[in-house]
N, C-alpha and C positions, 0 to 999 in steps of 0.2 A: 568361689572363694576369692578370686579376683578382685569381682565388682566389688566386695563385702570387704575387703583393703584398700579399694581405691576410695571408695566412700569414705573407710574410717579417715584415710588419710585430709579427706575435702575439708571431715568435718574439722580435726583438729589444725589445719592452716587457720580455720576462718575461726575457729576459737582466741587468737592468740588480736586479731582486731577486734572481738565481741570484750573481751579481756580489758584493752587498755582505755575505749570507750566508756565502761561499767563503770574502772576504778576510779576515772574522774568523776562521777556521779556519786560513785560511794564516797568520795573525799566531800565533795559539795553537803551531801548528808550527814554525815558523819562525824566532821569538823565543825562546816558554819551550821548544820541543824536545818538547813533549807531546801525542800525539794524541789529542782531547779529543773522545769519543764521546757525552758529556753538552750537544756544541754548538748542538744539536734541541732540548734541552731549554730553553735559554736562550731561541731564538727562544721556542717553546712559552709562556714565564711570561710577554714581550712581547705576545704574540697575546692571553692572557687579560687581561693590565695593559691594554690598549685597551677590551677588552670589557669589564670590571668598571669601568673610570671612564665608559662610555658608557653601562651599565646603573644605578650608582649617581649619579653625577655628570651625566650628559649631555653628558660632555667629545667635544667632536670630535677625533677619530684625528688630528688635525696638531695639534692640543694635547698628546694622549696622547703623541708621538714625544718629547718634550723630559724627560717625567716616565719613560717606559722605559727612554730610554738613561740616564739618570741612574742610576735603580734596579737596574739592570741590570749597569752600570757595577759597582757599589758592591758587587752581589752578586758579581761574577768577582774583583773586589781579595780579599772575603773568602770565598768559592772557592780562590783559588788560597796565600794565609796558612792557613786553617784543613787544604785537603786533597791541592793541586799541592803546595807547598814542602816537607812533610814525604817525599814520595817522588822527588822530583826523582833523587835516585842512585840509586834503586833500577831494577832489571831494568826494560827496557819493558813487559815481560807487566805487571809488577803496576800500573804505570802505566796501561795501559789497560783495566787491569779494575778499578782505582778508579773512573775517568770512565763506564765501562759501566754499574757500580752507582749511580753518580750519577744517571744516567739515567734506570736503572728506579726509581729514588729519588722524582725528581722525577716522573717518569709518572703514579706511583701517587697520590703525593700531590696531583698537580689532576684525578684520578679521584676521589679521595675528596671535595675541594674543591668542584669543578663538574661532574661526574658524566662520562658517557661522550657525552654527546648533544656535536654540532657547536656550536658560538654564533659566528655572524656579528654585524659592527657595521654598521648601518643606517642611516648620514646621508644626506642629503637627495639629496645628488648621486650617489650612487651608481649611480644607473641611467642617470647622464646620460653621453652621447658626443660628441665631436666628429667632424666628418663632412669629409671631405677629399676632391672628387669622390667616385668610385663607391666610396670606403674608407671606413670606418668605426671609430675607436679608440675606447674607453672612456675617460670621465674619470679615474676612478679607477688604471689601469694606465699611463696617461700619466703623471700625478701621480707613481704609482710611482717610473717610470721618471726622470722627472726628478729626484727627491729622491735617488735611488740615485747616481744621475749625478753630483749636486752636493755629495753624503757622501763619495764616492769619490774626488772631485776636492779636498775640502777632506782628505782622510786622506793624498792624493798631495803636497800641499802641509807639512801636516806632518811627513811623512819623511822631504822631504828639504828642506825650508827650514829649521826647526826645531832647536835645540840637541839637544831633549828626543827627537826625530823622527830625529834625525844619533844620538847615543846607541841609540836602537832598534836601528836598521842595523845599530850596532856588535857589538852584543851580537850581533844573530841572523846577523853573519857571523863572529865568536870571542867565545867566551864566556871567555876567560880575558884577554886583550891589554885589553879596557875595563876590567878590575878595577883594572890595573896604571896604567890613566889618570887612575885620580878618580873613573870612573863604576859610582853601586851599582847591580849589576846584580841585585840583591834588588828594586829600587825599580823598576828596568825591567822584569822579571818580572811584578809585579803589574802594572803599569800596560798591560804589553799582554796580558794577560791580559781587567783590567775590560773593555781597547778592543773586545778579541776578543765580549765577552758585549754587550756595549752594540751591534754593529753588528747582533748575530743581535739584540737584541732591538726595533730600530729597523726591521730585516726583519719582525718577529712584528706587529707594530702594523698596516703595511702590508697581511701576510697578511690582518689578521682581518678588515679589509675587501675584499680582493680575493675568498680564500678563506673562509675559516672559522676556529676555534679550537677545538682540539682538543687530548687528554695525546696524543696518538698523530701529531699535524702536525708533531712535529720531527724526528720517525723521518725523516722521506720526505727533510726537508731536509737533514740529516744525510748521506742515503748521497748526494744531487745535489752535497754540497758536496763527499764526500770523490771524488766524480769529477772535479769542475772541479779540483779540488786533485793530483789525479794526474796530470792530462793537463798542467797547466800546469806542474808540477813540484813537490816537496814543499818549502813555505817561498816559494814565488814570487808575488809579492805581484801583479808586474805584469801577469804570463801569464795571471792569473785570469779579467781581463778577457775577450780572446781564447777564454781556453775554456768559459766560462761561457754567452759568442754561441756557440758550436759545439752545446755540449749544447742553449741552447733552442734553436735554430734547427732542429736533428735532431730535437725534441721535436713540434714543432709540425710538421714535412713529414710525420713519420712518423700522426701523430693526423690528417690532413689526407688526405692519400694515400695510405697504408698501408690494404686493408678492414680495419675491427675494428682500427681503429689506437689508438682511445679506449683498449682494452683493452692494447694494447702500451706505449703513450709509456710508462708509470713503471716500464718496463724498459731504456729505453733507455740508463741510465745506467751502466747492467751493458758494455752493448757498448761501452760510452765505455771504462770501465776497460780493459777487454780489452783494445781495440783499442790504448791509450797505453801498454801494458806490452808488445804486443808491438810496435810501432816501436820502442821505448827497448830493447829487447834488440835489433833488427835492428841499430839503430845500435852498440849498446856490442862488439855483434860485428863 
């Protein structure tokens, strides 16, 4: 009964980063209309932004999060002017074979930058845990988890308290009825576009002390995000939540209880798809 609480506990920490990675992907979808297969890569420059101010600066990663999502920010605004807005009417293939190239873009270029090797961030507390009777949570993925928590809560608060956040909505439920209101959905575009970069890249900072930093860590997150994004529905900001728990939680039973599960988990995301494509046809039929 233990292991079978410590696991639940694994799964729902690392829920709460599958979480705020997704909802930037679901913003990207859901608002600009664009599936943005370069959304790895935004985590990715996050994860190195941690590390390059912790190896030059000594900046600690909860300093680093205010200076990524910034940058990050700024890079999706001009992301999406300099390479989303010129294609927006065009076919989706070449839509998503822009963001594709974007991708390997960006890959190569922090292979060339910081080479192939992993780079972890090393503050103090890293190794520390909190200990909860016979349970045991890491500092660090609590932290996580709470910061994810309280992003998600303050982006829920924006959407729909919000003038700029009610605008949002609008556009990503008719993209033509908010033109006719006043609202420039040129200016909404960008801005949840940056939002979209700025949440993968406030994810990235997190990773690189949890996990590591790597040109090749946004791949993974990428295909975890466009699962949670399918099963909750394509554009569905709130459902992310819900399936985000679903995937870590199946992550963590199967690495747990599965033998040779360690070798499985970063497959499981496959069976995620599948599985939400084929209930969404049993229903549609």
């Amino acid at each position: 009964m233990e292991l079978f609480v410590q696991t639940l506990l694994n799964g729902v920490l690392a829920a709460g980063v599958y979480a705020l990675v997704a909802s930037g992907l679901a913003i990207a979808v859901g608002v600009v209309g664009i599936v943005n297969f370069a959304h790895g890569e935004f985590l990715m420059a996050g994860a190195f932004a941690s590390y390059w101010l912790y190896v030059a600066r000594g900046a600690d990663p909860l300093l680093s999060l205010g200076v990524a999502a910034l940058a990050l920010y700024l890079g999706g605004v001009l992301t999406y002017h300099a390479l989303i807005r010129p294609v927006m009417t065009a076919p989706e293939l070449n839509q998503m074979l822009l963001t594709f190239g974007l991708s390997v873009l960006l890959q190569n270029l922090a292979l060339l930058l910081f080479g192939g090797d992993a780079r972890v961030v090393h503050p103090p507390y890293q190794g520390s845990a909190v200990t909860l009777g016979p349970f045991s949570v890491g500092l660090v993925p609590l932290g996580a988890f709470g910061l994810s928590a309280g992003i998600l809560a303050a982006l829920y608060l924006f959407l729909h308290r919000s003038r700029t956040g009610l605008a949002v909505r609008a556009v990503a439920q008719n993209r033509v009825a908010p033109g006719l209101l006043g609202i420039e959905t040129e200016r909404v575009y960008a801005l949840a576009f940056g939002l979209s970069a700025a949440l993968a890249g406030v994810a990235g900072v997190m990773l690189s002390v949890m996990l590591y930093a790597s040109p090749t860590v946004g791949f993974l997150y990428t295909l975890k995000s466009f699962a949670i994004v399918v099963m909750a529905g394509l554009g569905n900001i709130t459902g992310v939540l819900w399936a985000a728990l679903v995937l870590a939680l199946a992550e963590a039973f199967v690495s747990t209880y599965v033998p040779g599960g360690g070798g499985w988990v970063e497959a499981v995301f496959f069976f995620v798809i599948f599985a939400a494509l084929v209930v969404r046809s049993w229903r549609a039929a």
